[in-house]
PyMOL commands that place a pseudoatom at each C-alpha (Angstrom):
pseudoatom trace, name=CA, resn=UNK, resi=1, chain=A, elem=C, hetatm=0, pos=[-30.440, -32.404, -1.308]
pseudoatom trace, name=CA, resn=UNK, resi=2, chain=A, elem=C, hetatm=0, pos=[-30.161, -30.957, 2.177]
pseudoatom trace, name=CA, resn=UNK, resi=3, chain=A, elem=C, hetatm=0, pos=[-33.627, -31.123, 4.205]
pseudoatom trace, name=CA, resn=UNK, resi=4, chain=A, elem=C, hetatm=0, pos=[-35.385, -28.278, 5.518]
pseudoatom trace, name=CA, resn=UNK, resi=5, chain=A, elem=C, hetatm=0, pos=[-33.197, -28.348, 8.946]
pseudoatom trace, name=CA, resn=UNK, resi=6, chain=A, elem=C, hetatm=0, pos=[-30.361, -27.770, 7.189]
pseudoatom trace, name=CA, resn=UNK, resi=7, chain=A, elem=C, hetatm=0, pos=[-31.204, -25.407, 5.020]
pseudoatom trace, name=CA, resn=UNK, resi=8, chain=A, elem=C, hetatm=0, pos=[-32.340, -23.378, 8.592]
pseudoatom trace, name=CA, resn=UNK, resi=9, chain=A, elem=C, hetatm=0, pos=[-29.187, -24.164, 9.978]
pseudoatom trace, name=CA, resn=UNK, resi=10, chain=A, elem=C, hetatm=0, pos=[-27.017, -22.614, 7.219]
pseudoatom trace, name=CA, resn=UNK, resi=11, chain=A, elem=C, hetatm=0, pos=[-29.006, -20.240, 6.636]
pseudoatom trace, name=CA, resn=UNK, resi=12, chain=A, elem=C, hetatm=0, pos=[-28.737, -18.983, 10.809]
pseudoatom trace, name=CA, resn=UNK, resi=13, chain=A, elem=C, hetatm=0, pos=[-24.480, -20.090, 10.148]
pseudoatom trace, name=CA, resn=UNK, resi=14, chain=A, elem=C, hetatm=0, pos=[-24.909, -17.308, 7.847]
pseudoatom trace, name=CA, resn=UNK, resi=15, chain=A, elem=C, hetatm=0, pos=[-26.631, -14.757, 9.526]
pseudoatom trace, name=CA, resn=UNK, resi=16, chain=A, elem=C, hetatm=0, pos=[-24.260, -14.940, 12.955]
pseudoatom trace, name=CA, resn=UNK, resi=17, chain=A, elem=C, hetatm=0, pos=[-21.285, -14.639, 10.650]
pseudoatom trace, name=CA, resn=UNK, resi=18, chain=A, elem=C, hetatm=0, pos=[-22.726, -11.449, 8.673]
pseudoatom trace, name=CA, resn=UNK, resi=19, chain=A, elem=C, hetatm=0, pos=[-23.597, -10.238, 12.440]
pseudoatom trace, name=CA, resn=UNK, resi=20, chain=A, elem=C, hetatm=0, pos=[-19.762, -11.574, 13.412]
pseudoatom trace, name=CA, resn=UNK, resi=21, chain=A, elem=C, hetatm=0, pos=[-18.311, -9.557, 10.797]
pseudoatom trace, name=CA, resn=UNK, resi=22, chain=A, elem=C, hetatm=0, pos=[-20.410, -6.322, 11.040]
pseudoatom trace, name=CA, resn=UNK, resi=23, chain=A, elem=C, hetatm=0, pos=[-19.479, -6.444, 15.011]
pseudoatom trace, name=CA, resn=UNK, resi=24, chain=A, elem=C, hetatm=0, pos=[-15.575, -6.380, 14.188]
pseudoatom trace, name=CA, resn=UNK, resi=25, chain=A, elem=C, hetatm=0, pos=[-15.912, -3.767, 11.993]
pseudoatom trace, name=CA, resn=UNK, resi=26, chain=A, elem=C, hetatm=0, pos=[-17.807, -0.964, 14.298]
pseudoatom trace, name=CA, resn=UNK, resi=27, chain=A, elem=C, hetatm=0, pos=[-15.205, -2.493, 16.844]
pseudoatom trace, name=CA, resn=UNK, resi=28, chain=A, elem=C, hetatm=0, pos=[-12.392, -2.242, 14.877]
pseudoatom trace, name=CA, resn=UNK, resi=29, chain=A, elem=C, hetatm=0, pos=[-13.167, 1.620, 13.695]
pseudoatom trace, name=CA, resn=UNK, resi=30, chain=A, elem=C, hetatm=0, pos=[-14.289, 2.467, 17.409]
pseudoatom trace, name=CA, resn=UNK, resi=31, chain=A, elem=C, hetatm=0, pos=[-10.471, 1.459, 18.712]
pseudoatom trace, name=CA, resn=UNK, resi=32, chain=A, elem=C, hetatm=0, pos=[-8.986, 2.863, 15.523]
pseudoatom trace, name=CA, resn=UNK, resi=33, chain=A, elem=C, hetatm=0, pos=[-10.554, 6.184, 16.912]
pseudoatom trace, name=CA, resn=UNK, resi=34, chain=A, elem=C, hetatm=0, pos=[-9.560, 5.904, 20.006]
pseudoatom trace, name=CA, resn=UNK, resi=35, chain=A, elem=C, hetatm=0, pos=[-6.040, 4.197, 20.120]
pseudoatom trace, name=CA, resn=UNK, resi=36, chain=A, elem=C, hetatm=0, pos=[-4.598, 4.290, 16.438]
pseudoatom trace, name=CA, resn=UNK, resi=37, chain=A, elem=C, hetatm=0, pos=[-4.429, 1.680, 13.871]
pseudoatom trace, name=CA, resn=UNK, resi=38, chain=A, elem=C, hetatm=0, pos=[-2.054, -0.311, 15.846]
pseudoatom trace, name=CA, resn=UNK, resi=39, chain=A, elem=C, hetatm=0, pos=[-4.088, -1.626, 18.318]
pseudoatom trace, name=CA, resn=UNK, resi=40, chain=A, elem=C, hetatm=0, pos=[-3.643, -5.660, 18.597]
pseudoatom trace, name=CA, resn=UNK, resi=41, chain=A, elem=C, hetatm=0, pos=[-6.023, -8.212, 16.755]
pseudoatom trace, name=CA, resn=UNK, resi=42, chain=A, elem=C, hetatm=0, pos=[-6.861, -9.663, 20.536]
pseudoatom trace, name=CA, resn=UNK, resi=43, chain=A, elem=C, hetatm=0, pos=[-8.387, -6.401, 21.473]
pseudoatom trace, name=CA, resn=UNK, resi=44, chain=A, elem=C, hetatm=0, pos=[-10.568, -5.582, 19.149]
pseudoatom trace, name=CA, resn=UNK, resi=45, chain=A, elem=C, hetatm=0, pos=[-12.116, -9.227, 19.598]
pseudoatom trace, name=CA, resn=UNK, resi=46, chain=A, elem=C, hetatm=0, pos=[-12.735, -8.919, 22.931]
pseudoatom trace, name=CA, resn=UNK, resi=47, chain=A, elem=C, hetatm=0, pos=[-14.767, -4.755, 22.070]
pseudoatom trace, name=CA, resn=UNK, resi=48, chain=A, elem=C, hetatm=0, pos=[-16.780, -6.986, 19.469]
pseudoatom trace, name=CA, resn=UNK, resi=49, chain=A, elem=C, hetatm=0, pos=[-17.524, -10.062, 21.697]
pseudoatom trace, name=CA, resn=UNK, resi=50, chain=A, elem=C, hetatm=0, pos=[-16.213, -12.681, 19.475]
pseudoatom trace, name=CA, resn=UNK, resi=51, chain=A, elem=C, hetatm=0, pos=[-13.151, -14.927, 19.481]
pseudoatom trace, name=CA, resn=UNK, resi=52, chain=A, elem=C, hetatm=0, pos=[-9.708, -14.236, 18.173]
pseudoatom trace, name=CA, resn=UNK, resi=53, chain=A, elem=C, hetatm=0, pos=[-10.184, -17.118, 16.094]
pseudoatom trace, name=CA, resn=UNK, resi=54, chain=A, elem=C, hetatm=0, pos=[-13.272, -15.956, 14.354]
pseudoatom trace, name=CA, resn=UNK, resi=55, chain=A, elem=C, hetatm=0, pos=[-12.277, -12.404, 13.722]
pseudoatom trace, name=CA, resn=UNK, resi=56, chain=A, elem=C, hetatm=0, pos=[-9.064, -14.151, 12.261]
pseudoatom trace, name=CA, resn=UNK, resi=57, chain=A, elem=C, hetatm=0, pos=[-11.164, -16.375, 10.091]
pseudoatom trace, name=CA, resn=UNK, resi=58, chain=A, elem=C, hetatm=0, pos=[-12.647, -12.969, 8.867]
pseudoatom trace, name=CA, resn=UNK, resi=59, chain=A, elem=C, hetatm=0, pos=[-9.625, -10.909, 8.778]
pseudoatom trace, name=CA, resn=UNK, resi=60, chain=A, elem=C, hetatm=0, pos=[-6.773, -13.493, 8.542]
pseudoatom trace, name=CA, resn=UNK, resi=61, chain=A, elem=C, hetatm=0, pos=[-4.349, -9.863, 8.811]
pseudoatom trace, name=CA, resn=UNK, resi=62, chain=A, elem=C, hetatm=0, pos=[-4.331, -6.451, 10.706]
pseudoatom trace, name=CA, resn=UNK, resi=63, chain=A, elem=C, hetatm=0, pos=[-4.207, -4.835, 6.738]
pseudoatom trace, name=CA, resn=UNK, resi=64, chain=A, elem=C, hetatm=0, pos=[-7.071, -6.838, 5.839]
pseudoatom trace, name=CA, resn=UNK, resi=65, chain=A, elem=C, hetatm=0, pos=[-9.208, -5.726, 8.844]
pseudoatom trace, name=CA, resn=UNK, resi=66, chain=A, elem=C, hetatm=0, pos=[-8.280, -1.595, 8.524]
pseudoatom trace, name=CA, resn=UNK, resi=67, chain=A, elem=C, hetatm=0, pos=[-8.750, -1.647, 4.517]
pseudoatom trace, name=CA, resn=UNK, resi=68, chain=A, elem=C, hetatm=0, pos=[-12.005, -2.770, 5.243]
pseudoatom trace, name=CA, resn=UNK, resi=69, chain=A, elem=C, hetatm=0, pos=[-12.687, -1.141, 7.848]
pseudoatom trace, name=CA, resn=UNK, resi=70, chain=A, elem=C, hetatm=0, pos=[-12.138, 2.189, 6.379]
pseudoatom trace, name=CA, resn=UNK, resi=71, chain=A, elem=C, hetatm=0, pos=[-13.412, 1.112, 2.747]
pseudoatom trace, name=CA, resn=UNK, resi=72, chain=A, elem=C, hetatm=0, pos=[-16.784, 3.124, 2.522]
pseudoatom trace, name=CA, resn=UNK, resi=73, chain=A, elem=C, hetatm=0, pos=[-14.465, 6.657, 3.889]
pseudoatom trace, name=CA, resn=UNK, resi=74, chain=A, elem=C, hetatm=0, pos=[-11.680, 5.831, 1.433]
pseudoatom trace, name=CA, resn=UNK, resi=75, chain=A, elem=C, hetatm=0, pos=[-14.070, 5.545, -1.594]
pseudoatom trace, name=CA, resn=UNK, resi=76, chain=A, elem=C, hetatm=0, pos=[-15.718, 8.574, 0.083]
pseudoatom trace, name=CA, resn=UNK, resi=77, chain=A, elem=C, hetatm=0, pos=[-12.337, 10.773, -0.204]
pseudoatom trace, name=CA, resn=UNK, resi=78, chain=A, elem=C, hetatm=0, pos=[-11.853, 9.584, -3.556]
pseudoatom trace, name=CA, resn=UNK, resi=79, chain=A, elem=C, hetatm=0, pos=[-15.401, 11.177, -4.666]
pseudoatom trace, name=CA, resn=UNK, resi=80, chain=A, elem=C, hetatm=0, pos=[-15.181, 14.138, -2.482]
pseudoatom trace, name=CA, resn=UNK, resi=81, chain=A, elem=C, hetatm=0, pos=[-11.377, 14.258, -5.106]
pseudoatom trace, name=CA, resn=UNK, resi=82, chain=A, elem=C, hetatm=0, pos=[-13.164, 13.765, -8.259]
pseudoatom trace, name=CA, resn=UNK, resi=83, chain=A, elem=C, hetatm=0, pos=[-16.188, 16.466, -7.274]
pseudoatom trace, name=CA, resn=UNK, resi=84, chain=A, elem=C, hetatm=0, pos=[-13.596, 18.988, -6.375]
pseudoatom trace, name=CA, resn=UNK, resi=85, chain=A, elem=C, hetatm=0, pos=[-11.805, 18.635, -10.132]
pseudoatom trace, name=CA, resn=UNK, resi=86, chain=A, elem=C, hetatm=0, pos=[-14.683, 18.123, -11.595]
pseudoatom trace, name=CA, resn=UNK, resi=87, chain=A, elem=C, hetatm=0, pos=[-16.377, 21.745, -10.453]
pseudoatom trace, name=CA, resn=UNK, resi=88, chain=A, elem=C, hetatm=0, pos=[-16.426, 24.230, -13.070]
pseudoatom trace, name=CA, resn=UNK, resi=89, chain=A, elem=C, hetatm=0, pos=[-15.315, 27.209, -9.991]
pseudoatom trace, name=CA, resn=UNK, resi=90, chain=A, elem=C, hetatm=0, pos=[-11.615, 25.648, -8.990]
pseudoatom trace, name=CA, resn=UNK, resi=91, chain=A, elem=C, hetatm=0, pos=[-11.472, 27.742, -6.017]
pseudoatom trace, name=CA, resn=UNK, resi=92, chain=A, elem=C, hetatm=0, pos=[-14.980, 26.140, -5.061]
pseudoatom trace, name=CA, resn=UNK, resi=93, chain=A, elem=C, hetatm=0, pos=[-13.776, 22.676, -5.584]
pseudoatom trace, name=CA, resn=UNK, resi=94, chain=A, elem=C, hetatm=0, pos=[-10.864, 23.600, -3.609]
pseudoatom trace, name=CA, resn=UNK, resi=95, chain=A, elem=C, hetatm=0, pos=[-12.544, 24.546, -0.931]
pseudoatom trace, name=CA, resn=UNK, resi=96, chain=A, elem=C, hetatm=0, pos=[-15.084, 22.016, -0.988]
pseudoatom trace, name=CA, resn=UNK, resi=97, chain=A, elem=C, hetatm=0, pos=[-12.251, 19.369, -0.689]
pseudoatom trace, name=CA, resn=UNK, resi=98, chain=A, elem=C, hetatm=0, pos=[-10.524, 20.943, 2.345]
pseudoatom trace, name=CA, resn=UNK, resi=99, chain=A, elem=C, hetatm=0, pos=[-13.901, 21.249, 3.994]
pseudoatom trace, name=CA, resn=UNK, resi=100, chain=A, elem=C, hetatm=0, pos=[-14.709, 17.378, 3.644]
pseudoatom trace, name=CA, resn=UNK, resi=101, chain=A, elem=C, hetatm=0, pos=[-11.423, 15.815, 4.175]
pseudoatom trace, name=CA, resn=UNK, resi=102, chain=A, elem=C, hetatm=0, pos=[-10.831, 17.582, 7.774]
pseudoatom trace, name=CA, resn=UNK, resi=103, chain=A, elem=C, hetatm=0, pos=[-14.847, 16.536, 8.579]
pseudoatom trace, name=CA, resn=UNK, resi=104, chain=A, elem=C, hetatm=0, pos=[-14.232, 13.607, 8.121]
pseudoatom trace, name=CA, resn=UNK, resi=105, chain=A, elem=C, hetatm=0, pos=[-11.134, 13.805, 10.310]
pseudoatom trace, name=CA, resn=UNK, resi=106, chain=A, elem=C, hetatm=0, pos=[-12.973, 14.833, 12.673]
pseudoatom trace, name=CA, resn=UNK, resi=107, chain=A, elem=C, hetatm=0, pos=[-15.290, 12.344, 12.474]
pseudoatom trace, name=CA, resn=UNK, resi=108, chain=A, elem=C, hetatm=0, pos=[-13.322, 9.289, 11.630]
pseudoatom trace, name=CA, resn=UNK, resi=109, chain=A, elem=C, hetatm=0, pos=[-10.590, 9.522, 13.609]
pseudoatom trace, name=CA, resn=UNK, resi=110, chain=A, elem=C, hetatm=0, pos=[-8.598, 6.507, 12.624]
pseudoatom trace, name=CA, resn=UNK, resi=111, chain=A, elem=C, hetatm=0, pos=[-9.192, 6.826, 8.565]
pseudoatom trace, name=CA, resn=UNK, resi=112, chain=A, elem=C, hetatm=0, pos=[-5.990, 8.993, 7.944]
pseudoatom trace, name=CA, resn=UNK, resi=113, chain=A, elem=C, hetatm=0, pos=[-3.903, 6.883, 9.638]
pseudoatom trace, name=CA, resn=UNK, resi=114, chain=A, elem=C, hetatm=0, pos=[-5.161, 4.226, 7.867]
pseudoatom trace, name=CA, resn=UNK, resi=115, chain=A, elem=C, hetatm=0, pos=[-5.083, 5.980, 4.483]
pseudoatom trace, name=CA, resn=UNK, resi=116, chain=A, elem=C, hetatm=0, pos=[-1.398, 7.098, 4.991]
pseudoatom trace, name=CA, resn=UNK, resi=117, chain=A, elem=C, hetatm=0, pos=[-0.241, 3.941, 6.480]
pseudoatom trace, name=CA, resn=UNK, resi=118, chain=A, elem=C, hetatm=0, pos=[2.336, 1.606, 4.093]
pseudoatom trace, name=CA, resn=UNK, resi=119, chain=A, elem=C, hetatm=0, pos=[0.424, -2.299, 4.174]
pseudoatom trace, name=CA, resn=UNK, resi=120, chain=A, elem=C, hetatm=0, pos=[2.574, -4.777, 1.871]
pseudoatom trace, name=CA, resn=UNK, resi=121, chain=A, elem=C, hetatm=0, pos=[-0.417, -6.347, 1.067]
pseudoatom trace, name=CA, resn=UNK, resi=122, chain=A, elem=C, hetatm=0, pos=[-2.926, -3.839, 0.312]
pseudoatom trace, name=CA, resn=UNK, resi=123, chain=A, elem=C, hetatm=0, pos=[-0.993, -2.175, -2.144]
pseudoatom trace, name=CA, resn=UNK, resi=124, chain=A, elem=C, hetatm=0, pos=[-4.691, -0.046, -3.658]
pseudoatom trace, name=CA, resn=UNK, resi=125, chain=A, elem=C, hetatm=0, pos=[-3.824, 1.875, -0.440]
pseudoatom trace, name=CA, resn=UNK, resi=126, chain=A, elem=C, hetatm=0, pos=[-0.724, 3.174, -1.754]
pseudoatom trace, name=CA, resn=UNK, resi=127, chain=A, elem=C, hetatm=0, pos=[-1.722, 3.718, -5.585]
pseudoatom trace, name=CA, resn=UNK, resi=128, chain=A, elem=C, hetatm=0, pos=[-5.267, 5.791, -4.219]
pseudoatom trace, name=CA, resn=UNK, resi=129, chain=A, elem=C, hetatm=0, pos=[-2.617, 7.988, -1.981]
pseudoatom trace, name=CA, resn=UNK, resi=130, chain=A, elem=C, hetatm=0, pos=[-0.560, 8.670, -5.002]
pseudoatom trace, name=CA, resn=UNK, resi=131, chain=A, elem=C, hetatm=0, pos=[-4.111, 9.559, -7.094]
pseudoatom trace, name=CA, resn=UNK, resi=132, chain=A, elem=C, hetatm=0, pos=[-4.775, 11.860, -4.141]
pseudoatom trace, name=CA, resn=UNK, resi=133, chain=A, elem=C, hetatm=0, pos=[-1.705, 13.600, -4.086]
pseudoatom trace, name=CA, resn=UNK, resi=134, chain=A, elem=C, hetatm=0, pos=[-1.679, 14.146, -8.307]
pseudoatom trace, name=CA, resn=UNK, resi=135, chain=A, elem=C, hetatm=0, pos=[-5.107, 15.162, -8.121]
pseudoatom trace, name=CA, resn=UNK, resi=136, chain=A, elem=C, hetatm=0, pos=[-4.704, 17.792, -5.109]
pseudoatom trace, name=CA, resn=UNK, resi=137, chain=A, elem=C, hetatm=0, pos=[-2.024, 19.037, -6.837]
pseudoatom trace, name=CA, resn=UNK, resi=138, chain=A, elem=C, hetatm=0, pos=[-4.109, 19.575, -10.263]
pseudoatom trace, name=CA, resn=UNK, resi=139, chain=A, elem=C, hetatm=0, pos=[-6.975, 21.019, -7.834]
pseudoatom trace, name=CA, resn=UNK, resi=140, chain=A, elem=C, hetatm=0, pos=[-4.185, 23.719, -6.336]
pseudoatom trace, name=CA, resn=UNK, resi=141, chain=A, elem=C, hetatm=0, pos=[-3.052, 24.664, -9.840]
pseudoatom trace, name=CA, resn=UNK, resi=142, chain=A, elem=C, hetatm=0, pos=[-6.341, 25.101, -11.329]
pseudoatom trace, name=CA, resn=UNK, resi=143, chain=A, elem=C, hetatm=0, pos=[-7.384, 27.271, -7.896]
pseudoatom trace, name=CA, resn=UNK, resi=144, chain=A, elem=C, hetatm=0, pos=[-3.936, 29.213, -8.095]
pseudoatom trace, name=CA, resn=UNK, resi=145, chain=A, elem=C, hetatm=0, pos=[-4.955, 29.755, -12.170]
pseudoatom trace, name=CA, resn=UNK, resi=146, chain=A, elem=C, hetatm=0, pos=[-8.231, 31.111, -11.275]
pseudoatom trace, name=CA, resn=UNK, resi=147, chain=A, elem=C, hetatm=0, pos=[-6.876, 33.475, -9.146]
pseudoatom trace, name=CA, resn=UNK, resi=148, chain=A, elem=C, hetatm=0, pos=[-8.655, 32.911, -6.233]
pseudoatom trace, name=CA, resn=UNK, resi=149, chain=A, elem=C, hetatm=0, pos=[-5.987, 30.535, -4.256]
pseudoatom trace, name=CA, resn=UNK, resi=150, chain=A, elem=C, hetatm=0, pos=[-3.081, 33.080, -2.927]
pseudoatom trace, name=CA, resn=UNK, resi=151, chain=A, elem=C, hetatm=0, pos=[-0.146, 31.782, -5.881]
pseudoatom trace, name=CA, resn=UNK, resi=152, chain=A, elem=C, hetatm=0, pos=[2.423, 30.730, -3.055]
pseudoatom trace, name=CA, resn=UNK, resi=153, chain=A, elem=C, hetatm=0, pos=[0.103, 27.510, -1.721]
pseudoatom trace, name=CA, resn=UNK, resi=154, chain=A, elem=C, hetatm=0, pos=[2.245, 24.358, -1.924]
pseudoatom trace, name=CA, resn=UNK, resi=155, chain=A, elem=C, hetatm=0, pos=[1.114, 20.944, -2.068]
pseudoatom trace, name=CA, resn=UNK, resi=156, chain=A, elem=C, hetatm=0, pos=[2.862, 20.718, 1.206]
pseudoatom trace, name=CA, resn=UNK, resi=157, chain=A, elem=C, hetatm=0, pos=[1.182, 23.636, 2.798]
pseudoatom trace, name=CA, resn=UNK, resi=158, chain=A, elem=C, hetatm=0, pos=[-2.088, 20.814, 2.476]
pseudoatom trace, name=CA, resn=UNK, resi=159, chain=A, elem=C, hetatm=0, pos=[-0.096, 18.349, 4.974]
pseudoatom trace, name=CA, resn=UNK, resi=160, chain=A, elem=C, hetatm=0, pos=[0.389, 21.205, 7.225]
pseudoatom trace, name=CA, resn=UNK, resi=161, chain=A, elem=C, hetatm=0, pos=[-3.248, 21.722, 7.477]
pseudoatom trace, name=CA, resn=UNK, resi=162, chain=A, elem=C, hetatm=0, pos=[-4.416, 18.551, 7.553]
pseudoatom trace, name=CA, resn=UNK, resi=163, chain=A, elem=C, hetatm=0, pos=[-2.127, 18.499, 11.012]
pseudoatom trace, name=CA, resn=UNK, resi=164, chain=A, elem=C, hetatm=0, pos=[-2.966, 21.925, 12.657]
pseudoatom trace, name=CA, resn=UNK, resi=165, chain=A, elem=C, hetatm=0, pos=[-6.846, 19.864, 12.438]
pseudoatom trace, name=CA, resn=UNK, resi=166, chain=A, elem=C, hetatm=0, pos=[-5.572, 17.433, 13.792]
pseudoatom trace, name=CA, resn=UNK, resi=167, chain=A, elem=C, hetatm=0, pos=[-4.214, 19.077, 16.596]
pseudoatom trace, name=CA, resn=UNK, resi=168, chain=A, elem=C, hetatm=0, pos=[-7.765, 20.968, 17.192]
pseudoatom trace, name=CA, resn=UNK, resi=169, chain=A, elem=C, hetatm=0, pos=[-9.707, 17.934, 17.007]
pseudoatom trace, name=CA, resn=UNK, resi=170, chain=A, elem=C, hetatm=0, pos=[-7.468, 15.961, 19.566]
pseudoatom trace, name=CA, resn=UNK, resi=171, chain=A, elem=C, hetatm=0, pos=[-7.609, 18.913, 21.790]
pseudoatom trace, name=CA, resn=UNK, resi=172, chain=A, elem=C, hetatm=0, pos=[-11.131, 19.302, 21.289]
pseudoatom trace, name=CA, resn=UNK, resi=173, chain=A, elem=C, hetatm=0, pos=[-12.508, 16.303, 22.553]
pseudoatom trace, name=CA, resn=UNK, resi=174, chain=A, elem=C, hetatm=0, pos=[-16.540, 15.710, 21.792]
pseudoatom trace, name=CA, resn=UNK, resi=175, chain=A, elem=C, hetatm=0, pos=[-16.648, 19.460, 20.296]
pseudoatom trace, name=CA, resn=UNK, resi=176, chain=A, elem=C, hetatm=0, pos=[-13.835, 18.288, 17.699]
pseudoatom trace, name=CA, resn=UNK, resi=177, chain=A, elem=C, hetatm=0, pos=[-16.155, 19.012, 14.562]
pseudoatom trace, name=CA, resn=UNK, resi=178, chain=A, elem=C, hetatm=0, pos=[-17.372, 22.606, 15.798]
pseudoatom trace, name=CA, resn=UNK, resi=179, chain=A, elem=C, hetatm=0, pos=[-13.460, 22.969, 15.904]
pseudoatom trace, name=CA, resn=UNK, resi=180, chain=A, elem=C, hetatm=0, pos=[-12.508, 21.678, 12.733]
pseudoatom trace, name=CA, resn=UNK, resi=181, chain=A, elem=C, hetatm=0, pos=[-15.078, 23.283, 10.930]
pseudoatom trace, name=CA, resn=UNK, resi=182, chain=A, elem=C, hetatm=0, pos=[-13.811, 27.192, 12.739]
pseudoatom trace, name=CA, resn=UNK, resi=183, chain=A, elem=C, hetatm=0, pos=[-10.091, 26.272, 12.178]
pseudoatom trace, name=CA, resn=UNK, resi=184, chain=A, elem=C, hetatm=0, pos=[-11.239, 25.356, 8.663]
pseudoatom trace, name=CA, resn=UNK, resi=185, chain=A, elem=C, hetatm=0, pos=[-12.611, 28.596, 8.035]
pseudoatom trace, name=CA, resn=UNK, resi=186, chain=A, elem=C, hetatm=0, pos=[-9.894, 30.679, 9.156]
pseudoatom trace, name=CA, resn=UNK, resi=187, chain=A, elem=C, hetatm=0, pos=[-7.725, 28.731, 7.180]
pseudoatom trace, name=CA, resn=UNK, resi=188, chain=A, elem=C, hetatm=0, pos=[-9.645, 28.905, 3.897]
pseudoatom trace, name=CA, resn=UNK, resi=189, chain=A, elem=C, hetatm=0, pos=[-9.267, 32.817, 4.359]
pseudoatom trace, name=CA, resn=UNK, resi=190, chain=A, elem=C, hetatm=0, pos=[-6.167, 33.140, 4.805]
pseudoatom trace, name=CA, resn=UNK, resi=191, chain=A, elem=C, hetatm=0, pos=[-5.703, 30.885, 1.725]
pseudoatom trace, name=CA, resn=UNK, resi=192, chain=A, elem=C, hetatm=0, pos=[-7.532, 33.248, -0.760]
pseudoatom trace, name=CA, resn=UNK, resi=193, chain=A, elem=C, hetatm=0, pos=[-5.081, 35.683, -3.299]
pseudoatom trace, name=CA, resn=UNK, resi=194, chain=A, elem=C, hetatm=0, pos=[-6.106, 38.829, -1.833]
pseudoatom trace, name=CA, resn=UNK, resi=195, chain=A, elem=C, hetatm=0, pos=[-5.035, 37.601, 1.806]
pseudoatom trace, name=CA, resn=UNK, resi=196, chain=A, elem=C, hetatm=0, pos=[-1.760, 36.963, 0.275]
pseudoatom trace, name=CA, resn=UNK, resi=197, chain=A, elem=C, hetatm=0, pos=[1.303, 38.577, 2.135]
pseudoatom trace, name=CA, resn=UNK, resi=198, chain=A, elem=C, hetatm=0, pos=[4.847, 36.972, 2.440]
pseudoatom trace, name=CA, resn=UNK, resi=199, chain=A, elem=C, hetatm=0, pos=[5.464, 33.381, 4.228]
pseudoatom trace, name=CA, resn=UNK, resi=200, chain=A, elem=C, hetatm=0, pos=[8.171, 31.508, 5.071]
pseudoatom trace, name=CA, resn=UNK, resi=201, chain=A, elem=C, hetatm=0, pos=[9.236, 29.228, 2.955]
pseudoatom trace, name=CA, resn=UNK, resi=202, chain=A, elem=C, hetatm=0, pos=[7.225, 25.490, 2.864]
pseudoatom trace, name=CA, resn=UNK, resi=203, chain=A, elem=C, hetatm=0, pos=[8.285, 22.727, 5.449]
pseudoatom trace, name=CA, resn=UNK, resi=204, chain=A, elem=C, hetatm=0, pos=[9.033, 19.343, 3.482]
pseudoatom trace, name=CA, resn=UNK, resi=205, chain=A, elem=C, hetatm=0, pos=[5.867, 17.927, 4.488]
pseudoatom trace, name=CA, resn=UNK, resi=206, chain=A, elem=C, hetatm=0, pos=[4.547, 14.981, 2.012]
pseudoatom trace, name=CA, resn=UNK, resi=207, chain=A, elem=C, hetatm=0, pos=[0.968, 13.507, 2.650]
pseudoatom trace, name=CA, resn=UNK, resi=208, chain=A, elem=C, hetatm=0, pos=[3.116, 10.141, 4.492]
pseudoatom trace, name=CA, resn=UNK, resi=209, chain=A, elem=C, hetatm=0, pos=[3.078, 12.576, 7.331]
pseudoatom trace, name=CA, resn=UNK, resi=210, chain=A, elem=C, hetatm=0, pos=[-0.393, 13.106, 7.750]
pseudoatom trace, name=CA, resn=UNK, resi=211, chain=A, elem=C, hetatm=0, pos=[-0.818, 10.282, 10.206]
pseudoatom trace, name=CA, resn=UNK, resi=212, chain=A, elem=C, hetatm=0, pos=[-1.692, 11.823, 13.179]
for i in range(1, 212): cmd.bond("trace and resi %d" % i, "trace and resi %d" % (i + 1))
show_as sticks, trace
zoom trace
C-alpha cells in the first residue's frame, strides 16, 4: 500500500499533467488561429512551455492534438445543426444556423480548417462533415418549402458564404466579429424569397472547400 508520500506525489504527477495538457490545448488553438492547422508539433510546445516529448506523450499525432483541440466547437456545430432542424419556423432555424457557424468563425479561427480537414485516423471528422452537409441540406429544403428562403439557394451557395466571412474576418483583424455579424446580415437578406431576382448559376463549391 503506497504511504502517504506517495500518494502526494502521484497525486501532484497528476495535477502537472492535467495542467500539461490544458496548456497544449489553449496553445495549440491559439496557433491554429493564427497560422492554420499545419503548424509543426515543435511549435506549439515551445507557446505552451513544455517539451516535445510530453506534448507527444499527450498527443502521440498532429490529428490527435486538433480533434481535441477543437472537440467542445465541433460538438457545438453539431447542436447549433440539430436546433436549426429541430425549430418549428425553418426559415428561423436557417437563419439561426448561418448566424452561429460564421460566429464562431470568427471567433475560432482554426475550427473550420480543422472540421474540413481529411485525418486518416480520426475518421468521426469525416462522418460529422457528411451529417452536416445532409442536414444543411434538409434545413435549405424545409426553408425553401416554407417559402421564406429565395427557391434558387444551393447547398453550394452555403460554401460560398462561409468564404466571403472568411474573407471579412481575415481582413478585419480584432473587429472580425462586428464584421461577420454585418456581412451576415446582408447576406441573410438577400437570401429571403421576396429578395429573389435572377443569379448566375452556382459555382461547384462542396463544404471540402471551406478551409480557409
Amino acid at each position: 500500500m503506497p504511504d502517504q508520500t506517495s500518494r502526494k506525489a502521484s497525486g501532484t504527477l497528476r495535477s502537472d499533467a492535467r495542467e500539461n495538457r490544458e496548456r497544449i490545448l489553449v496553445a495549440a488553438r491559439e496557433a491554429y488561429a493564427l497560422h492554420g492547422i499545419d503548424v509543426p508539433m515543435a511549435a506549439i510546445a515551445r507557446r505552451a512551455k513544455v517539451g516535445v516529448a510530453t506534448l507527444y506523450r499527450r498527443f502521440p499525432t498532429r490529428a490527435a492534438l486538433v480533434s481535441e483541440a477543437f472537440a467542445e466547437q465541433l460538438a457545438h456545430c453539431v447542436g447549433v445543426l440539430h436546433e436549426g432542424l429541430a425549430d418549428p419556423d425553418p426559415w428561423r432555424g436557417f437563419c439561426s444556423v448561418v448566424e452561429d457557424v460564421c460566429m464562431m468563425q470568427a471567433t475560432e479561427r482554426g475550427f473550420t480548417q480543422a472540421f474540413l480537414s481529411q485525418f486518416p485516423d480520426h475518421a468521426e471528422y469525416a462522418v460529422e462533415r457528411d451529417r452536416a452537409e445532409e442536414g444543411l441540406a434538409l434545413l435549405i429544403r424545409r426553408a425553401k418549402e416554407s417559402g421564406r428562403l429565395r427557391p434558387d439557394f444551393d447547398l453550394r451557395d452555403f460554401t460560398l458564404l462561409i468564404l466571403a466571412n472568411s474573407g471579412a474576418i481575415a481582413g478585419a483583424g480584432d473587429d472580425a466579429p462586428a464584421a461577420s455579424r454585418r456581412l451576415v446580415g446582408y447576406l441573410l437578406q438577400s437570401f429571403r424569397a421576396e429578395a429573389a431576382a435572377p443569379l448566375p448559376p452556382p459555382a461547384p463549391l462542396g463544404l471540402d472547400r471551406m478551409s480557409s
